[in-house]
N, CA, C and O of each residue as an XYZ file, in Angstrom:
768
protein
N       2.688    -17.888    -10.551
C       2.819    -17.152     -9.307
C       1.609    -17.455     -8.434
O       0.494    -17.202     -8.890
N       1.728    -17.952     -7.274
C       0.662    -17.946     -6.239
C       0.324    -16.781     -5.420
O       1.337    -16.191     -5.045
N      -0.665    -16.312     -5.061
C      -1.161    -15.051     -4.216
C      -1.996    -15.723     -2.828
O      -3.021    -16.393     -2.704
N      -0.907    -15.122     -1.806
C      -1.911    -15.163     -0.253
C      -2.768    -14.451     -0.351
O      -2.864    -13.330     -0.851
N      -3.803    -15.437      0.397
C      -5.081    -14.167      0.863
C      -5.462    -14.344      1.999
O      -5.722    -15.424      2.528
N      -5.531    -13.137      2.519
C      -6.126    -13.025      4.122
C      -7.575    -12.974      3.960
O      -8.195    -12.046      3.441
N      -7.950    -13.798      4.333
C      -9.950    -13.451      4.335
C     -10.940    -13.100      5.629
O     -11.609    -14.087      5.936
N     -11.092    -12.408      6.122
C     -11.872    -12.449      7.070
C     -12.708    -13.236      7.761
O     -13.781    -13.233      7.158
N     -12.775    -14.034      8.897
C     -13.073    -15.357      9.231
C     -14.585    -15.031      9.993
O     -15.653    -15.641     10.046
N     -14.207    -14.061     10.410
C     -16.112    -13.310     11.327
C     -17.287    -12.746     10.987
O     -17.384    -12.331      9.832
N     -17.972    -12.661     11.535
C     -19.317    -12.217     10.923
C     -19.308    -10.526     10.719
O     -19.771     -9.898      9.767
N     -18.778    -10.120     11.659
C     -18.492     -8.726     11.697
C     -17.426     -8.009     10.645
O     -16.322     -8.549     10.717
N     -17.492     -6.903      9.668
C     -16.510     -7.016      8.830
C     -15.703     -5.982      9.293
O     -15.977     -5.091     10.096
N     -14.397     -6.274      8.522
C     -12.956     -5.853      9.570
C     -13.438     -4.322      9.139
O     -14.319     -4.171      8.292
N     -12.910     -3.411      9.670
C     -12.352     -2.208     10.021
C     -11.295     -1.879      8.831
O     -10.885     -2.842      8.184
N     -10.773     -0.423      8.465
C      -9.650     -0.169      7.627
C      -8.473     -0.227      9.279
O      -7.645     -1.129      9.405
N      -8.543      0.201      9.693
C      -7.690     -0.082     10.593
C      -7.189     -1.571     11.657
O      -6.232     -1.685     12.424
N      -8.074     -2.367     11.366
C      -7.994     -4.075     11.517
C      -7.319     -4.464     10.679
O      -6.393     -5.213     10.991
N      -7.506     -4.141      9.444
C      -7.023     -4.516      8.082
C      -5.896     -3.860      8.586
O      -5.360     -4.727      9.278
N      -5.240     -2.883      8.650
C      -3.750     -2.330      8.950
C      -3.256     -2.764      9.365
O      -2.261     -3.061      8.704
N      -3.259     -3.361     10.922
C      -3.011     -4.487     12.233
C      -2.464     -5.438     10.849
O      -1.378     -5.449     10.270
N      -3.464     -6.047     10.668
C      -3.150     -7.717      9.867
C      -1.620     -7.258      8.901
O      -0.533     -7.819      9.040
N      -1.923     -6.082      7.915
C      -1.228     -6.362      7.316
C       0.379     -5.883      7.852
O       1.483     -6.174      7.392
N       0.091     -5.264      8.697
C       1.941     -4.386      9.862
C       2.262     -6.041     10.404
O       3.414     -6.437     10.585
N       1.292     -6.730     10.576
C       1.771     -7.880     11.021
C       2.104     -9.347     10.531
O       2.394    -10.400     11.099
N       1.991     -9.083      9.677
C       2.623     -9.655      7.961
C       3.939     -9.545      7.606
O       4.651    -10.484      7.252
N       4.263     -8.394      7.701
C       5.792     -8.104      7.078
C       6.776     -8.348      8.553
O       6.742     -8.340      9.783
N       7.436     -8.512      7.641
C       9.074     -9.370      7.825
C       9.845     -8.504      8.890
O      10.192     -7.407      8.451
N      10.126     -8.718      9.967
C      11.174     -8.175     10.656
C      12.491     -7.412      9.678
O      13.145     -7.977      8.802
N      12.610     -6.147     10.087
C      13.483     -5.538      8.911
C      13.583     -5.591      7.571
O      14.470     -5.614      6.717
N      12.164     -5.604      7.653
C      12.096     -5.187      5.607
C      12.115     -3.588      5.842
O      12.055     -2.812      6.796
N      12.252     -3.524      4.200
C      11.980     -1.909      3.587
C      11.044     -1.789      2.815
O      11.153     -2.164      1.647
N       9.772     -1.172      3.357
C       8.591     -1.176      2.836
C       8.326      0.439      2.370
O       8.918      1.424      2.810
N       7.365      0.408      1.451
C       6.588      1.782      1.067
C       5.455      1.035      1.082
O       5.103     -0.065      0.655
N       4.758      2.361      1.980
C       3.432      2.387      2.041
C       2.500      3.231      0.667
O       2.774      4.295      0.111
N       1.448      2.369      0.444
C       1.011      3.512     -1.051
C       0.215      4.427     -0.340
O       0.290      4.596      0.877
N      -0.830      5.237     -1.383
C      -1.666      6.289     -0.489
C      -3.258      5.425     -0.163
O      -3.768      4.403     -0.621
N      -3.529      6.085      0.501
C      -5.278      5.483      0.840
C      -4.603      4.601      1.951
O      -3.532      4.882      2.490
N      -5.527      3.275      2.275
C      -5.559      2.431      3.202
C      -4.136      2.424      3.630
O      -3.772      2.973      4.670
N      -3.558      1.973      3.050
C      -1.932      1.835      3.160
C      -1.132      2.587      3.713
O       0.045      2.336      3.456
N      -1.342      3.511      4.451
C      -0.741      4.569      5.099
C      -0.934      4.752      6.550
O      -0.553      5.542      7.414
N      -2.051      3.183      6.429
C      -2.445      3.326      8.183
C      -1.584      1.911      8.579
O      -1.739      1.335      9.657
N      -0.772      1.513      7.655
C      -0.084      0.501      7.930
C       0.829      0.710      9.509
O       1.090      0.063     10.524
N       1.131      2.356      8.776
C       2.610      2.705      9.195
C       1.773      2.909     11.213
O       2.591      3.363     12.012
N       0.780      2.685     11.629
C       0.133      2.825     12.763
C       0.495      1.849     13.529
O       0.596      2.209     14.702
N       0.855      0.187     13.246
C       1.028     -0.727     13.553
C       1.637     -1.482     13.595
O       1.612     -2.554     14.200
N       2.481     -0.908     12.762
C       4.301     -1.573     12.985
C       5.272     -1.241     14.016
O       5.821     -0.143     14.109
N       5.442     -2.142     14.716
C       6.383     -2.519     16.433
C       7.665     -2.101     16.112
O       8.329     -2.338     15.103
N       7.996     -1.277     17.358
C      10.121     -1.158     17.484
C      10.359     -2.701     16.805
O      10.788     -2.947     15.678
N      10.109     -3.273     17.438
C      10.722     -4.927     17.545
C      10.886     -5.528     16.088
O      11.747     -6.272     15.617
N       9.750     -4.938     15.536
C      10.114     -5.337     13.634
C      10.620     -4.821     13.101
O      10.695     -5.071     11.898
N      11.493     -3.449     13.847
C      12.464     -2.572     13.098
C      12.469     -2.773     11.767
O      13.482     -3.216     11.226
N      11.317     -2.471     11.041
C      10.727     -2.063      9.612
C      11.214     -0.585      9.471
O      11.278      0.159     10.450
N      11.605     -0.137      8.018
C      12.220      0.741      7.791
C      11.357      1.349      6.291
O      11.553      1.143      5.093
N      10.400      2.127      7.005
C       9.514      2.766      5.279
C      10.045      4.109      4.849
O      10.520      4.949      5.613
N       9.910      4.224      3.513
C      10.179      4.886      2.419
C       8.937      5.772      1.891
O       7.828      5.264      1.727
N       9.143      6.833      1.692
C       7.463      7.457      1.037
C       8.105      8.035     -0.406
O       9.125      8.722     -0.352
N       7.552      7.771     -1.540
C       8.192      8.527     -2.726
C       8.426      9.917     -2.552
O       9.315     10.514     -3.160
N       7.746     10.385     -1.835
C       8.179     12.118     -1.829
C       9.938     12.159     -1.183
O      10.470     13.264     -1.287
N      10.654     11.222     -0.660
C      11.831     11.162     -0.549
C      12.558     11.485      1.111
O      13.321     12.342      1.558
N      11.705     10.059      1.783
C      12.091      9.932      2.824
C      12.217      8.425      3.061
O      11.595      7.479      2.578
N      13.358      8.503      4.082
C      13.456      7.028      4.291
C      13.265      7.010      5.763
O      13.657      8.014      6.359
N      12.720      6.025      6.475
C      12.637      5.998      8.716
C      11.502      7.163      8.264
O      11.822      8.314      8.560
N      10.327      6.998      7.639
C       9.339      7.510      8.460
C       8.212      6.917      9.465
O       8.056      5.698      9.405
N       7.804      7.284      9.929
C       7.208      6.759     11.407
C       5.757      6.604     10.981
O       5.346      6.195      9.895
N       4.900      7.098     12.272
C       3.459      6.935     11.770
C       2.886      8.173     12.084
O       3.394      8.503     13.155
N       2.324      8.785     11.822
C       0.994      9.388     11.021
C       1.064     10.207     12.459
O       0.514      9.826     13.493
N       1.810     11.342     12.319
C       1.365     12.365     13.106
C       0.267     12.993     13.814
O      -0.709     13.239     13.106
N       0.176     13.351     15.190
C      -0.897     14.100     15.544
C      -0.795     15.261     16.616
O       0.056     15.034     17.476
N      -1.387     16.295     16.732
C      -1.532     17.085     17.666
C      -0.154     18.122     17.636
O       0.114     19.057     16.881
N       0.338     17.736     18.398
C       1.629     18.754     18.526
C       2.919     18.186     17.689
O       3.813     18.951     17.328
N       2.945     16.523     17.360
C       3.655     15.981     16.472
C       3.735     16.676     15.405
O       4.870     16.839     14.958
N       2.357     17.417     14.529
C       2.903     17.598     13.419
C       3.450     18.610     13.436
O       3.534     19.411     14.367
N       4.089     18.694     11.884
C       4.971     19.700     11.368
C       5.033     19.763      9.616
O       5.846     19.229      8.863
N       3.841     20.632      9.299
C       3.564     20.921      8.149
C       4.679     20.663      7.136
O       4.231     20.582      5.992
N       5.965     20.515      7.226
C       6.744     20.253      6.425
C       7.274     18.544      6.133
O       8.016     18.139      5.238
N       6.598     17.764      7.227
C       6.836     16.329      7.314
C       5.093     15.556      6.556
O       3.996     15.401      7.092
N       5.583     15.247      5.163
C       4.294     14.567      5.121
C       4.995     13.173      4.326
O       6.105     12.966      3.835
N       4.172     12.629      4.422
C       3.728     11.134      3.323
C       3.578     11.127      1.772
O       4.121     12.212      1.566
N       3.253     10.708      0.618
C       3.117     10.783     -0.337
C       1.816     10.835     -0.207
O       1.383     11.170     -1.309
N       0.942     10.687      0.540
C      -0.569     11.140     -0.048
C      -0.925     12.543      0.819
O      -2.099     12.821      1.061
N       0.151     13.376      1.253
C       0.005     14.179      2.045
C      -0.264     14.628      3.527
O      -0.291     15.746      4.042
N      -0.436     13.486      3.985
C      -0.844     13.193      4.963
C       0.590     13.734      6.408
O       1.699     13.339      6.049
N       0.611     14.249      7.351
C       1.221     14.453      8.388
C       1.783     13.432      9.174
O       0.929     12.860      9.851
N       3.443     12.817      9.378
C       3.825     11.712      9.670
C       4.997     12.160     10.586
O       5.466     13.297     10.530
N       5.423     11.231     11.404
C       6.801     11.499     12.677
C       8.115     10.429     11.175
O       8.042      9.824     10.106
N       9.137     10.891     12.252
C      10.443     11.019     11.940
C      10.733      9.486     12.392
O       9.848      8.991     13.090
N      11.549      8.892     12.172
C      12.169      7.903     13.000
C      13.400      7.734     13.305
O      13.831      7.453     12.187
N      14.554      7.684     14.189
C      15.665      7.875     14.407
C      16.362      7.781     13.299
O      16.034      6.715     12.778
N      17.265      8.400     12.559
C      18.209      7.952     11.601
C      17.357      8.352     10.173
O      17.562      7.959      9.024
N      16.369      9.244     10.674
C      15.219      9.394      9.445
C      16.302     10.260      8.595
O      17.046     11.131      9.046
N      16.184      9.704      6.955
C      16.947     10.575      5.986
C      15.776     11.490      4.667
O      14.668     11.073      4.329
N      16.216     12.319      4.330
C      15.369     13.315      3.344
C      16.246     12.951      2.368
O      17.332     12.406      2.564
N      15.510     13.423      0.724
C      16.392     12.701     -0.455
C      15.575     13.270     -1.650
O      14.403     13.631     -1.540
N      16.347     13.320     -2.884
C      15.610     14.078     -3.999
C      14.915     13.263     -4.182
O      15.105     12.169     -3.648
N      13.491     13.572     -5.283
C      12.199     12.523     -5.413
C      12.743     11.565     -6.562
O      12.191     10.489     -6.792
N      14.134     12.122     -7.448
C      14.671     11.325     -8.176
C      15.594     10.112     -7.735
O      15.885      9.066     -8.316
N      15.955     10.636     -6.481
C      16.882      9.252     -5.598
C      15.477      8.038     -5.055
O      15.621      6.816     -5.012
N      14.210      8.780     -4.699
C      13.081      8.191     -4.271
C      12.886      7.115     -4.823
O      13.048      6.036     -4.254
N      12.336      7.311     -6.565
C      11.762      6.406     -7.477
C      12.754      5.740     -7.965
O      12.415      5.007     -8.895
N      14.573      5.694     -7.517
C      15.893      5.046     -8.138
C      15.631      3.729     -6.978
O      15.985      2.565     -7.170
N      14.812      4.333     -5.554
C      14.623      3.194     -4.977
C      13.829      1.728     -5.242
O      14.052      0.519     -5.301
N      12.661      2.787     -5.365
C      11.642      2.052     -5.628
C      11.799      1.198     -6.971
O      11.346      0.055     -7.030
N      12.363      1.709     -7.887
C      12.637      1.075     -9.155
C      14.156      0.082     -9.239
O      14.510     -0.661    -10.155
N      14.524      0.243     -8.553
C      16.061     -0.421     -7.916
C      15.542     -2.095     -7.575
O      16.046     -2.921     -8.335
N      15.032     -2.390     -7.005
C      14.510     -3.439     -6.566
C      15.078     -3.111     -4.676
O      15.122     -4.027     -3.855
N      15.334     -2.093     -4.445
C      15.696     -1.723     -3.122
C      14.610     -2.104     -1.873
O      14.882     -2.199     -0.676
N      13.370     -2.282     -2.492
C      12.306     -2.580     -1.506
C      12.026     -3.668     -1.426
O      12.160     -4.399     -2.407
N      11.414     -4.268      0.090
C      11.252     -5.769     -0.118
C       9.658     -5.763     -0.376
O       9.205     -6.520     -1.235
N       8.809     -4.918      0.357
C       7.762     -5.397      0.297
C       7.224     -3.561     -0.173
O       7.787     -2.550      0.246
N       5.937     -3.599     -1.186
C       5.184     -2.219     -1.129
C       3.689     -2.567     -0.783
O       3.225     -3.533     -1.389
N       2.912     -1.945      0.062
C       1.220     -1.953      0.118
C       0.870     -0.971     -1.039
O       1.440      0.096     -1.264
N      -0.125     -1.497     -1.705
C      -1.008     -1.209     -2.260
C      -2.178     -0.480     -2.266
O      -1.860      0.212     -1.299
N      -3.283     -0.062     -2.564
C      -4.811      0.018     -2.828
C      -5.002     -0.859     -4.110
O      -4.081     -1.014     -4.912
N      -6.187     -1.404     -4.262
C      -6.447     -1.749     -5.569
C      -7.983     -1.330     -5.991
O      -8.616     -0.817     -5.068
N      -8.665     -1.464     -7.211
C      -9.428     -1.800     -7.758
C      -9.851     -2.821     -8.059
O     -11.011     -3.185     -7.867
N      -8.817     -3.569     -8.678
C      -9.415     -4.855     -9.069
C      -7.963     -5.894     -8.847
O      -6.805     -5.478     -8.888
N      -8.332     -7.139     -8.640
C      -6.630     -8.081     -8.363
C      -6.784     -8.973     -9.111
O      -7.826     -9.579     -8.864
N      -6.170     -9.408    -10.033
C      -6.684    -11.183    -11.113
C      -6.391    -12.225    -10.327
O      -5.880    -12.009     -9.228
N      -6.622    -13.341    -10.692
C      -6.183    -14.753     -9.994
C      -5.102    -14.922    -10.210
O      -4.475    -15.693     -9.484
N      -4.305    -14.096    -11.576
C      -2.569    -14.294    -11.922
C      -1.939    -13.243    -11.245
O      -0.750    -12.969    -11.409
N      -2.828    -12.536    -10.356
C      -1.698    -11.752     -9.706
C      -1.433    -10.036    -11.035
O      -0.396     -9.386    -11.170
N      -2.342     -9.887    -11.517
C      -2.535     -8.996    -11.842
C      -3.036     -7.670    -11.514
O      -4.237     -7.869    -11.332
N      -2.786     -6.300    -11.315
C      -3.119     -5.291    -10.723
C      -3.558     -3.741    -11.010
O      -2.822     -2.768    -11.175
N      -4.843     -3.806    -11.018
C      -4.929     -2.586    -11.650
C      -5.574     -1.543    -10.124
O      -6.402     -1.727     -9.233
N      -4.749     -0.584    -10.469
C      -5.063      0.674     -9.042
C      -5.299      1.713     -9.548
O      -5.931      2.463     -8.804
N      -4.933      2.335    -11.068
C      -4.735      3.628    -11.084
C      -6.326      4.210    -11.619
O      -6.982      5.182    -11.243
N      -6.558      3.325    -12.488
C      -8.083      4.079    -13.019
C      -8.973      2.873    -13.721
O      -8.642      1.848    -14.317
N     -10.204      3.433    -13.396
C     -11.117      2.499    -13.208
C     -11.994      2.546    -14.959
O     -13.101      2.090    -15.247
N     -11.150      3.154    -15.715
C     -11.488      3.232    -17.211
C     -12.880      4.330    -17.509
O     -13.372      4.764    -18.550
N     -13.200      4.511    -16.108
C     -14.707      5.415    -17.007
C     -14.177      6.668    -16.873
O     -13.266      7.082    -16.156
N     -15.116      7.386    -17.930
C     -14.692      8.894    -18.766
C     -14.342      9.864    -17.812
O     -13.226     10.382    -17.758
N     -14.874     10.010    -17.383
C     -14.762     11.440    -15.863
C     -13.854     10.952    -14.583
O     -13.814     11.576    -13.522
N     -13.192      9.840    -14.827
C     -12.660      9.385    -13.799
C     -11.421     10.105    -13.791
O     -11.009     10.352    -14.925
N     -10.522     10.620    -12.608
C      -9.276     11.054    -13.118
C      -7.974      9.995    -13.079
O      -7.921      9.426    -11.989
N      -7.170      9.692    -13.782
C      -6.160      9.151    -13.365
C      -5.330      9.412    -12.781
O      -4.788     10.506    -12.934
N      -4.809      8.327    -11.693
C      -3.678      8.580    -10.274
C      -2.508      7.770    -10.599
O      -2.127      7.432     -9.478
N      -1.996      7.440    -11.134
C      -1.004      6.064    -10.920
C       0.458      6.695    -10.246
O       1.189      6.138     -9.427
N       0.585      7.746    -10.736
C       1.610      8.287     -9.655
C       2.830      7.144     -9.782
O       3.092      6.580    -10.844
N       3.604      6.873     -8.392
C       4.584      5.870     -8.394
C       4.068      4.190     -8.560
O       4.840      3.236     -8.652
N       2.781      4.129     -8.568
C       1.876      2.751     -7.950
C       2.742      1.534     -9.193
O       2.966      0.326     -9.113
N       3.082      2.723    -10.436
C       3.951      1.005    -11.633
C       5.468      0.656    -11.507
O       6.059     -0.313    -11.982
N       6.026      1.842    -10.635
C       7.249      1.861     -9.975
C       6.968      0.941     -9.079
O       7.888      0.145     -8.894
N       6.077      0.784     -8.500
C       6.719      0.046     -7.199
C       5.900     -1.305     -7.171
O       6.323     -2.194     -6.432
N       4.514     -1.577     -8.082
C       4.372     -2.853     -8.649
C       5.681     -3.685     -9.356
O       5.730     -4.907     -9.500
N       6.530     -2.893     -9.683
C       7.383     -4.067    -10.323
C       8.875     -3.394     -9.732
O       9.863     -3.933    -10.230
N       9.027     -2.810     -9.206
C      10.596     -2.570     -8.368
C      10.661     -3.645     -6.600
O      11.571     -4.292     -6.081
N       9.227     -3.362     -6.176
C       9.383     -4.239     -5.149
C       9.458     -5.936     -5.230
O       8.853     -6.514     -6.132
N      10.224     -6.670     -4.248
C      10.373     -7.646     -4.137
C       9.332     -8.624     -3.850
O       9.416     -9.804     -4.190
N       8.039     -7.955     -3.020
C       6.402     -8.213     -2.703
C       5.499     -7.180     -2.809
O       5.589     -6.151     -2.139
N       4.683     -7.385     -3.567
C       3.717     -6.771     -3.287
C       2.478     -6.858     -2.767
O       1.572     -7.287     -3.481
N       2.203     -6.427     -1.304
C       0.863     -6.791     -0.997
C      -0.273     -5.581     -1.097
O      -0.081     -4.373     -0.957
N      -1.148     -6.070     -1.299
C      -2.426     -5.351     -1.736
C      -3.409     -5.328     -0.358
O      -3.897     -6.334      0.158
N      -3.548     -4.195      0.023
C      -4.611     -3.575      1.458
C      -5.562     -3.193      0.776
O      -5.409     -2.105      0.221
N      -7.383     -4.214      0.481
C      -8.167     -3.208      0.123
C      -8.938     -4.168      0.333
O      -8.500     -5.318      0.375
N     -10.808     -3.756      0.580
C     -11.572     -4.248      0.613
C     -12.149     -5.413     -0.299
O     -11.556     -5.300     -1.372
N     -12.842     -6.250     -0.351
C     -12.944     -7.246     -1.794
C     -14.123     -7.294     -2.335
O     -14.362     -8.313     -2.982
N     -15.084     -6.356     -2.255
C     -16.114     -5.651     -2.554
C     -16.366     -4.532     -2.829
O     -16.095     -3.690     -1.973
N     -16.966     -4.089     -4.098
C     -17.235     -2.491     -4.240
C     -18.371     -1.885     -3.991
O     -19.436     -2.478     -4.165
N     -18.344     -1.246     -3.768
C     -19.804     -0.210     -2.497
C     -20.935     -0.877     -3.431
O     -22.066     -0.958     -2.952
N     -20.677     -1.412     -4.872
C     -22.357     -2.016     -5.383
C     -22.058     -3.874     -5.484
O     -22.756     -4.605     -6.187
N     -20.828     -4.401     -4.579
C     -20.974     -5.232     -4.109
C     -20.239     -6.747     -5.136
O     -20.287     -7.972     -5.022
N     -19.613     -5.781     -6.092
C     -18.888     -6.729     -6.878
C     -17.770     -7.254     -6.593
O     -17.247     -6.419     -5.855
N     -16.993     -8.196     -6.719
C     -15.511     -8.586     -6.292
C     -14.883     -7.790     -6.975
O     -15.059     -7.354     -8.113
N     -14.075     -7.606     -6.157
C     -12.709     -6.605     -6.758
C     -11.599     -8.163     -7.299
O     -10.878     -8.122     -8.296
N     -11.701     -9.212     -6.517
C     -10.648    -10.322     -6.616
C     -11.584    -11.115     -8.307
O     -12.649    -11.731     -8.344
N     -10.819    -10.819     -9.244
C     -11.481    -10.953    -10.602
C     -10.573    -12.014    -11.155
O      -9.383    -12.072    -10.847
N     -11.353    -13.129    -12.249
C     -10.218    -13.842    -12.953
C      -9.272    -12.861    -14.171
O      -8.159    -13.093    -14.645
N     -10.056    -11.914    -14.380
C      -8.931    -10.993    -15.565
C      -9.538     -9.585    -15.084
O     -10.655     -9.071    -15.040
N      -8.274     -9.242    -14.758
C      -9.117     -7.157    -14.461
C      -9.737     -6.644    -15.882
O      -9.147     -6.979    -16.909
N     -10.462     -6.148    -15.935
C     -11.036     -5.261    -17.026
C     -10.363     -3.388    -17.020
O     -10.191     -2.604    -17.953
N     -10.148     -3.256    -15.603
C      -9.669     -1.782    -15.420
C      -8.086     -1.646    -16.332
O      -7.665     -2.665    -16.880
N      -7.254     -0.287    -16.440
C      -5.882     -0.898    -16.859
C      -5.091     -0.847    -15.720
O      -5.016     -0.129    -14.722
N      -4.389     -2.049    -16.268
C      -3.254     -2.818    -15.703
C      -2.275     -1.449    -15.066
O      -2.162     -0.366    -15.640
N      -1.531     -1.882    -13.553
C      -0.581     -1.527    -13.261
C       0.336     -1.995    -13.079
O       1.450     -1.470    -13.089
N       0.017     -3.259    -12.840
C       1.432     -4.285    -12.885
C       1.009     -5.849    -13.056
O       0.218     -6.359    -12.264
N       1.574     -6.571    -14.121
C       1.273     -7.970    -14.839
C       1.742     -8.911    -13.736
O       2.905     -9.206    -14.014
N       1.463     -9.362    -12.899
C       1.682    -10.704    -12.273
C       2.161    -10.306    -10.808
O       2.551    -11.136     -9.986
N       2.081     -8.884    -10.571
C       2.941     -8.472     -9.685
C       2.023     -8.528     -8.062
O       2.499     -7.745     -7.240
N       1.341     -8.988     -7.782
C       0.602     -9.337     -6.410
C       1.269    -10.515     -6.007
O       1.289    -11.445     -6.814
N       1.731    -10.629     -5.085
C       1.994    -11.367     -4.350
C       1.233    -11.870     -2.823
O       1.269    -12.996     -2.326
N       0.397    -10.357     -2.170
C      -0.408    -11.308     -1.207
C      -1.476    -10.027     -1.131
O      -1.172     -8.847     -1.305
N      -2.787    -10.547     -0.831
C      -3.936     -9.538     -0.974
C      -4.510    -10.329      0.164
O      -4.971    -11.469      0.223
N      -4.306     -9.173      1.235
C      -5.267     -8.825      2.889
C      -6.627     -8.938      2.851
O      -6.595    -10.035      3.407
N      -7.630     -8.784      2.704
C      -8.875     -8.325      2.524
C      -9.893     -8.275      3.683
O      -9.823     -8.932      4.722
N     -10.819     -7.419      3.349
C     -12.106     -7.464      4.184
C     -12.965     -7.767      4.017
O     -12.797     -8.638      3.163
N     -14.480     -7.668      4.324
C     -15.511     -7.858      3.851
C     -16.191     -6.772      3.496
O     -17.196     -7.069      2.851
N     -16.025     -5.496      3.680
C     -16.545     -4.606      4.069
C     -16.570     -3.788      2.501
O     -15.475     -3.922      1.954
N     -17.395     -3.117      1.806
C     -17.143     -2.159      0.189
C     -17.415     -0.888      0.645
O     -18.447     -0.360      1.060
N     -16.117     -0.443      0.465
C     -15.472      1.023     -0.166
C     -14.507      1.078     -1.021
O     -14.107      0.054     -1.574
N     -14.070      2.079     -1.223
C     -13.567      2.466     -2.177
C     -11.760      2.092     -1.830
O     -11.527      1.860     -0.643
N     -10.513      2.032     -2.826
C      -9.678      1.307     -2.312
C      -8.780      2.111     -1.170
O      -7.891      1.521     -0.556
């Protein structure tokens, strides 16, 4: 399996929201994407009518929009990382068990990511970073490493003490074996 990488070409390092741009502008005119939580949720900021992209959030919505504000929201419309989001015409609600039949269906073409660490085989670990006090998240993240058709990975390629996250073998555990298909990146270390 080969993995794209977007690398940052400037001296200045991208933005989480530059990084969003790049990657809304990546995907495919009328795919069905899920956005994950963290970075990946600012995707949904930068995707055009014109790419009539159609996202999914595991909490069990399909046509959600982007990221609510001000008088938009409505405490009962959120995202899977909780976050406050708009409707999009034709927007449908759905049990969280029809959600993950998607995601695990192969129904999606493309899912964003966060990562920790990415291998050179396209290996992916997001959920936990193996040390003791850490809590584990993996949530839908192994559903949709291996139900989607692509998976691209939105995350910085440095960690705040400056190590590559882009590794020949992850050491963290695995969320999905071979399942990267294209990793965005920045220059910039935070957290994913």
């Amino acid at each position: 399996m080969s993995i794209q990488t977007t690398l940052q070409t400037s001296a200045t390092p991208l933005g989480r929201d530059d990084l969003a741009r790049l990657v809304a502008r990546d995907i495919a005119p009328g795919s069905f994407v899920n956005l994950g939580i963290g970075q990946p949720t600012l995707v949904s900021n930068y995707l055009t009518e014109e790419q009539n992209i159609t996202l999914q959030t595991e909490n069990g919505m399909l046509g959600m929009g982007p990221e609510a504000k001000d008088e938009e929201i409505d405490g009962d419309l959120i995202n899977a990382g909780k976050i406050p989001v708009t409707e999009l015409p034709g927007a449908s609600y759905f049990h969280h068990a029809d959600s993950f039949a998607i995601m695990r269906g192969g129904h999606l073409d493309i899912c964003v990511l966060g990562a920790f660490q990415v291998s050179a085989t396209g290996d992916l670990a997001n959920w936990h970073t193996g040390a003791p006090d850490a809590i584990p998240a993996v949530g839908g993240a192994m559903d949709l490493a291996t139900g989607a058709k692509d998976v691209f990975v939105m995350m910085t390629l440095l960690t705040r003490e400056g190590v590559s996250k882009l590794v020949e073998h992850c050491s963290y555990p695995l969320t999905g074996v071979g399942s990267v298909t294209r990793t965005p990146g920045a220059g910039t270390s935070t957290s994913p």
